[in-house]
C-alpha positions in Angstrom: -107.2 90.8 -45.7 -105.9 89.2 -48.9 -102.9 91.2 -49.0 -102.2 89.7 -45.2 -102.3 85.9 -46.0 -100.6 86.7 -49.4 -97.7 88.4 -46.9 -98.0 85.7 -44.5 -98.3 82.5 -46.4 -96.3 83.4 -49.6 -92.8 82.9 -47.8 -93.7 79.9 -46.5 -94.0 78.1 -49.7 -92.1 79.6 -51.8 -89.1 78.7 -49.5 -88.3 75.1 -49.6 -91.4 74.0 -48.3 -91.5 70.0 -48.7 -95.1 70.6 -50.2 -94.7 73.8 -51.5 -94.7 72.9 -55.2 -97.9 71.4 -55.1 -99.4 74.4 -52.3 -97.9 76.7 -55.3 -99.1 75.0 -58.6 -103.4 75.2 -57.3 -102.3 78.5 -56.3 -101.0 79.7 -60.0 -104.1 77.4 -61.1 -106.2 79.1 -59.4 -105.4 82.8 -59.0 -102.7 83.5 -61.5 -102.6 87.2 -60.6 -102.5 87.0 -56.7 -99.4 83.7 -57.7 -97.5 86.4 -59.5 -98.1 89.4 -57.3 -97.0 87.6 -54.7 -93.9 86.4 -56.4 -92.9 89.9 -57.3 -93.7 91.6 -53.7 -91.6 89.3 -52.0 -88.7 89.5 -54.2 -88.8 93.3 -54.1 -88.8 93.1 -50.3 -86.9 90.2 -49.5 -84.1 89.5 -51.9 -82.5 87.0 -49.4 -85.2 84.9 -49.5 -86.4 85.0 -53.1 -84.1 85.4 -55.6 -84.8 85.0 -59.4 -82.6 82.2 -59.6 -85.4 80.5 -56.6 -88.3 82.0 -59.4 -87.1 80.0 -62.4 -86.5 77.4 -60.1 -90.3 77.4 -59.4 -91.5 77.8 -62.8 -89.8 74.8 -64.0 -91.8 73.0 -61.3 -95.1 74.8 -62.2 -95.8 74.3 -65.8 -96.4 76.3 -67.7 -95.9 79.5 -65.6 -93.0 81.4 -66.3 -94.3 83.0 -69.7 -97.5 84.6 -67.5 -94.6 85.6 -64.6 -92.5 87.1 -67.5 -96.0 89.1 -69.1 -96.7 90.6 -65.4 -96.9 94.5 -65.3 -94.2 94.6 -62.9 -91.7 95.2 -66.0 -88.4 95.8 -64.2 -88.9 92.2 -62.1 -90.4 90.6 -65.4 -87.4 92.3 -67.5 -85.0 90.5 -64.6 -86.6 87.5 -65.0 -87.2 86.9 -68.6 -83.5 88.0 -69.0 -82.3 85.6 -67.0 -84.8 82.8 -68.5 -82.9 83.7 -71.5 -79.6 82.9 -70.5 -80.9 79.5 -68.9 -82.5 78.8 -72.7 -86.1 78.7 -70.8 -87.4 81.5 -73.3 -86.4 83.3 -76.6 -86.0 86.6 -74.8 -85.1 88.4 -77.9 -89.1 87.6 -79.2 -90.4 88.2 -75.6 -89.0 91.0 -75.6 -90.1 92.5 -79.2 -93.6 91.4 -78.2 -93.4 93.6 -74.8 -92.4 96.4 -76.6 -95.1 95.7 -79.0 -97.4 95.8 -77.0 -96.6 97.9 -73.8 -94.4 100.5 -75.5 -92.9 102.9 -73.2 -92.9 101.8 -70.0 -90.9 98.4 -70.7 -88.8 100.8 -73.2 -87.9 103.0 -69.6 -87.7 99.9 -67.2 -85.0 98.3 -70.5 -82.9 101.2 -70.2 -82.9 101.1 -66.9 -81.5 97.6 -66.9 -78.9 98.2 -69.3 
């Protein structure tokens, strides 16, 4: 049932919403997983609508979230993501990603080939 709101309510604000930012931040405050679950589903299935350019938009406007969004198991969005959080000078990806390999090993090795 979760998984249902999550695919219902999820677009809606994180869209241009005029409240979404605040409907997003208790979300991430609340249940950090099912925030960046939902954040990766829907840009896997609906590029049109959520881009990663949209994500960093949102994670300027929700502190302090992009380094948990960046840490999420979904390495080949996270990889996307932190990449282009590095570009924007939002994060010292060449530390983030040292410390992923650190500590995941493989499978962010595979999903980092992949993206190169």
């Amino acid at each position: 049932m979760l998984d249902e709101i999550l695919s219902i309510l999820m677009p809606l604000f994180l869209g241009n919403h005029t409240n979404s930012s605040v409907v997003l931040q208790k979300l991430f405050e609340s249940n950090q997983s099912l925030f960046i679950r939902g954040i990766c589903e829907l840009c896997k299935h609906d590029q049109r609508m959520m881009n990663l350019s949209r994500v960093l938009d949102i994670t300027q406007d929700i502190r302090d979230s992009l380094i948990p969004i960046v840490y999420c198991e979904d390495y080949t969005f996270a990889l996307n993501l932190g990449i282009l959080a590095g570009k924007r000078d939002f994060l010292h990806y060449d530390v983030w990603i040292k410390s992923r390999i650190k500590d995941v090993g493989s499978p962010f090795i595979n999903a980092l080939i992949k993206y190169i």
